[in-house]
C-alpha positions in Angstrom: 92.0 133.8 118.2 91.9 137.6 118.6 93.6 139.9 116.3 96.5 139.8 118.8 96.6 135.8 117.9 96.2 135.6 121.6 92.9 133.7 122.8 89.8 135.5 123.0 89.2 136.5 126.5 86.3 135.4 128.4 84.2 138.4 128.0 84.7 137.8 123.6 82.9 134.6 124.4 79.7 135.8 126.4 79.9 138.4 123.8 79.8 135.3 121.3 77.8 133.6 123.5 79.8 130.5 123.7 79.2 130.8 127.4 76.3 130.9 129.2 76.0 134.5 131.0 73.2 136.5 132.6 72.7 139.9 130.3 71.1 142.6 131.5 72.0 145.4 129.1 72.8 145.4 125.3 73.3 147.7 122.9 75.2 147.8 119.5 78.8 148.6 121.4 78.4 147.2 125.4 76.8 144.3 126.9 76.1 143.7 130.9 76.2 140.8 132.5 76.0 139.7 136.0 79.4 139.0 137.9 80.0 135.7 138.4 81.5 135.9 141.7 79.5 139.0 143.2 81.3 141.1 145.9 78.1 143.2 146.2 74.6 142.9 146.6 74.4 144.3 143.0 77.1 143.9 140.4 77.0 143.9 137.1 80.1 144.0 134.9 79.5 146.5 131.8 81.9 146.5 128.6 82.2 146.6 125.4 81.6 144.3 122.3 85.2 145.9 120.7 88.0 143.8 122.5 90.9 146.0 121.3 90.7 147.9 124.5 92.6 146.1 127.5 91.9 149.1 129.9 89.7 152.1 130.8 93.1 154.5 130.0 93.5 152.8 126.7 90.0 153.2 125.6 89.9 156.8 126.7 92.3 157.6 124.3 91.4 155.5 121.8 87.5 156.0 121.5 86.0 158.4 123.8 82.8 158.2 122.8 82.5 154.4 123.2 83.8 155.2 127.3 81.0 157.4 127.4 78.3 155.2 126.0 79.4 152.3 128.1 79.3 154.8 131.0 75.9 155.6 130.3 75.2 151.9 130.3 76.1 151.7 133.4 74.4 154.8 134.9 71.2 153.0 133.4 72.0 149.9 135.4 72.3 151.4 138.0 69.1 153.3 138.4 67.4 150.5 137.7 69.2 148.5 140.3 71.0 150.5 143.0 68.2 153.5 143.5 71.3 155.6 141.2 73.8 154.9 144.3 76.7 153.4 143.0 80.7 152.3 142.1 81.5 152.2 138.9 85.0 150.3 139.1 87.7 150.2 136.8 90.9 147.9 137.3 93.6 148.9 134.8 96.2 146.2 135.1 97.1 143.0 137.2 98.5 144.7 140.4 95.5 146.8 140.3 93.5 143.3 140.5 92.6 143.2 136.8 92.2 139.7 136.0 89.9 139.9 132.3 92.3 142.3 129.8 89.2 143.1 127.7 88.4 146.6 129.0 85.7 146.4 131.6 84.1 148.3 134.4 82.2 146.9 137.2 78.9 148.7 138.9 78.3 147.8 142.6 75.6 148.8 144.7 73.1 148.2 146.4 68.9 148.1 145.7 68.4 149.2 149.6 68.7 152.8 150.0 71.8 153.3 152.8 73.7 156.0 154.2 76.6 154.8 152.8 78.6 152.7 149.8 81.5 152.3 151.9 83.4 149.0 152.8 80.5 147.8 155.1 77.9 147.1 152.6 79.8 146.5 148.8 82.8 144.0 150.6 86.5 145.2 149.6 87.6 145.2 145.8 
């Protein structure tokens, strides 16, 4: 149970790694993984190891500095991945089409160099 006494969410447990996940970036604070149901050629989801924060808004105002290193995280990604041409996606609440309330952020792209990151090449969010 979470300090909430509500489960731990599915990110706790790859963070735990009581399941099986695809990392592709760690540090102390945030840990990448690759989604499990892609909607682009690249995506990776990036958050953080602190599960305190259901949202992007809520960690903004709770740890700024942790935003910005899992920001940077995902600027590394996506050089590595994307040619540094990417989304970086955050859903803040169910209607929005968060699903995982463990703050998160989601970097999509492509490693082919286009003209464009529109709807064409990433698929809708």
């Amino acid at each position: 149970m979470s300090s909430s006494g509500s489960p731990p969410s599915i990110f706790s447990r790859i963070i735990a790694r009581e399941i099986p996940a695809t990392i592709v970036a760690e540090t102390e604070h945030i840990i990448a993984f690759l989604d499990i149901a892609p909607k682009a050629p690249v995506h990776v989801v990036v958050t953080t190891k602190d599960p305190q924060y259901q949202n992007v808004v809520e960690l903004a105002a709770g740890n700024s500095a942790l935003l910005a290193e899992l920001v940077a995280v995902a600027e590394q990604i996506a050089a590595e991945r994307t040619n540094g041409q990417f989304r970086l996606v955050f859903n803040t609440g169910a209607a929005a089409g968060q699903t995982v309330f463990h703050v998160h952020a989601h970097v999509m792209g492509s490693p082919e160099l286009t003209d464009h990151l529109g709807e064409d090449s990433l698929g809708t969010l």
